[in-house]
C-alpha positions in Angstrom: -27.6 -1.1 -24.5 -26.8 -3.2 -27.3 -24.8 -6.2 -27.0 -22.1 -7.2 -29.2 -22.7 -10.5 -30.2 -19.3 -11.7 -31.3 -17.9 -10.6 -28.0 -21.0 -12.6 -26.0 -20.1 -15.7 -28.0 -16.2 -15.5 -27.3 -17.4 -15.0 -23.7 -19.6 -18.4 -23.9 -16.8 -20.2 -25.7 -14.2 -19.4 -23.2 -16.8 -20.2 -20.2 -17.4 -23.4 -21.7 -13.8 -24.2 -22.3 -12.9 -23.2 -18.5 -15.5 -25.4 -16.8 -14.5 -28.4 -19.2 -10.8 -28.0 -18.0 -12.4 -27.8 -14.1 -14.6 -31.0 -15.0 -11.4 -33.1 -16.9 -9.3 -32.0 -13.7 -11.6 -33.7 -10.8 -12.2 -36.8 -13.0 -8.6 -37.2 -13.3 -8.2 -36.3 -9.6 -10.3 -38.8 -8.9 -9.3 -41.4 -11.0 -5.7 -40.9 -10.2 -5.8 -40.2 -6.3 -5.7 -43.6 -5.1 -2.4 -44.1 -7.1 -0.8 -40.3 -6.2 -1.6 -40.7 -2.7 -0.2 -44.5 -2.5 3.4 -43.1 -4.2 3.7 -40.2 -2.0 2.8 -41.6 1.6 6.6 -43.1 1.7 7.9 -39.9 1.0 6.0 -37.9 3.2 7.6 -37.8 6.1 11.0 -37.5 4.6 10.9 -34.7 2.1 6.7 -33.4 1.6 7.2 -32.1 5.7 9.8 -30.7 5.9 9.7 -28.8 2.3 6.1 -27.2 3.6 7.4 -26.5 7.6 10.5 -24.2 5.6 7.5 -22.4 3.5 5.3 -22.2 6.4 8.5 -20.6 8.4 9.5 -18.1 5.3 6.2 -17.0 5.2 5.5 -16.3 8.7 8.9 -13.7 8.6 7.9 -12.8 5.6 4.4 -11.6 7.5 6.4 -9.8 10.6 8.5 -7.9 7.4 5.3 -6.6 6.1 3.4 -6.1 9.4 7.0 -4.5 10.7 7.0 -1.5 7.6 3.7 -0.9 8.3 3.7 0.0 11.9 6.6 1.9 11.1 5.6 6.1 11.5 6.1 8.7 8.9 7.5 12.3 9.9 5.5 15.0 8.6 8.4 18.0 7.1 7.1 21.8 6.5 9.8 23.4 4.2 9.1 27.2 5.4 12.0 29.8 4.0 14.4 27.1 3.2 13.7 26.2 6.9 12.4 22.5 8.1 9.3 22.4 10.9 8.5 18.7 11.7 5.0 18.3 12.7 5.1 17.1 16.0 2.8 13.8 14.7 3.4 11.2 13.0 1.5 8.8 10.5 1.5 5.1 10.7 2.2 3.8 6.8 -0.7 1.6 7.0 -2.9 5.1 7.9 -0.7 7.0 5.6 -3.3 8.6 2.7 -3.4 11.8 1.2 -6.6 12.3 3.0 -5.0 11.4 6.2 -1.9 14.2 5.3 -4.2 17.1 4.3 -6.1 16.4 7.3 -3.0 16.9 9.7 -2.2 20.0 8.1 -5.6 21.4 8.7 -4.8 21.1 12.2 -1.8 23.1 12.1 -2.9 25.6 9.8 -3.3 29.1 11.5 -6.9 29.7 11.5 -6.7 33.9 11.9 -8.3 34.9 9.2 -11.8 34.3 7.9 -10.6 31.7 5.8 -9.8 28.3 8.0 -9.2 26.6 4.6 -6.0 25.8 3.2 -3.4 25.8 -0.3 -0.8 24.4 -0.9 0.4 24.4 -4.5 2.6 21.4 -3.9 0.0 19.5 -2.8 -1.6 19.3 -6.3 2.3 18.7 -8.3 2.8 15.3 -9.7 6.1 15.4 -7.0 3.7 15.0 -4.2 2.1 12.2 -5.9 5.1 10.3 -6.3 6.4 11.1 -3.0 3.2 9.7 -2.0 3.3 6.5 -3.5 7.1 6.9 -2.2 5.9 6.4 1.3 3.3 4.0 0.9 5.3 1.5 -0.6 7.9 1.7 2.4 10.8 3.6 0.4 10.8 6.9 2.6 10.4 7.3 5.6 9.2 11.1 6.0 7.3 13.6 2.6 8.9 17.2 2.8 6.2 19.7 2.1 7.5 22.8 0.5 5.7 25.8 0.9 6.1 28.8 -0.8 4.8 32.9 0.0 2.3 32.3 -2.2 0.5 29.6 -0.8 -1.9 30.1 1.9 -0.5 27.7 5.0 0.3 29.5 7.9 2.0 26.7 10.2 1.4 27.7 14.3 4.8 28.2 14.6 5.2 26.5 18.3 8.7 25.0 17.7 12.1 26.2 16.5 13.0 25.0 13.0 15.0 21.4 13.4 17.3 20.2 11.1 15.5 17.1 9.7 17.4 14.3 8.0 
């Protein structure tokens, strides 16, 4: 492996220019504490509190919002003959992975034939991918799986086809 030596020396010369920046920082914090701390302990109480107990409140809703969508659960929709099946799971978005999905429709995939395995062309579109990401980032709330005749899913139908929103 042979190591380009224009690149190593812009590597050293921005190493060295990072820690001299870290270096002239504490030496200024230092010198200048005494005097920044002295200027600011008057106006503490009045504006530096209650500035960081607003933050500290935003962020803590702004925690429950993100722990909120992902606890939220994702239906599971089987398109069969322009009829909807939902799975009678559900996903939590935090658990919700492609890996995750294919393995709930392995469960419900009729295993009488040899085969037990599974194909489903939309699985492998870009579509799926997108209504993927979709999900994950909390814009949907259920992926609609189409499948076609030609694809080799046979859902146990236990249920009556519901209409799904």
């Amino acid at each position: 492996m042979e190591i380009n030596k224009q690149k190593f020396i812009d590597f050293i010369k921005l190493n060295l220019w990072l820690i001299s920046i870290l270096f002239a920082s504490i030496i200024a914090l230092y010198i200048f504490s005494p005097i920044i701390i002295k200027y600011f302990s008057d106006y503490a109480n009045n504006v530096v509190e209650p500035i960081v107990i607003w933050v500290e409140f935003l962020t803590i809703i702004y925690a429950w919002c993100l722990y909120y969508r992902r606890q939220q659960k994702i239906k599971i929709i089987l398109e069969i003959d322009n009829k909807n099946y939902v799975l009678p799971v559900s996903i939590l978005r935090m658990h919700f992975t492609r890996s995750e999905l294919l393995g709930i429709l392995q469960i419900y995939n009729r295993k009488d034939t040899n085969n037990a395995t599974f194909e489903i062309q939309h699985l492998a579109t870009d579509n799926f991918f997108a209504d993927l990401q979709l999900v994950q980032l909390g814009k949907n709330q259920e992926i609609r799986i189409p499948i076609t005749k030609n694809d080799n899913y046979r859902y146990k139908l236990k249920n009556e086809p519901v209409q799904a929103s």
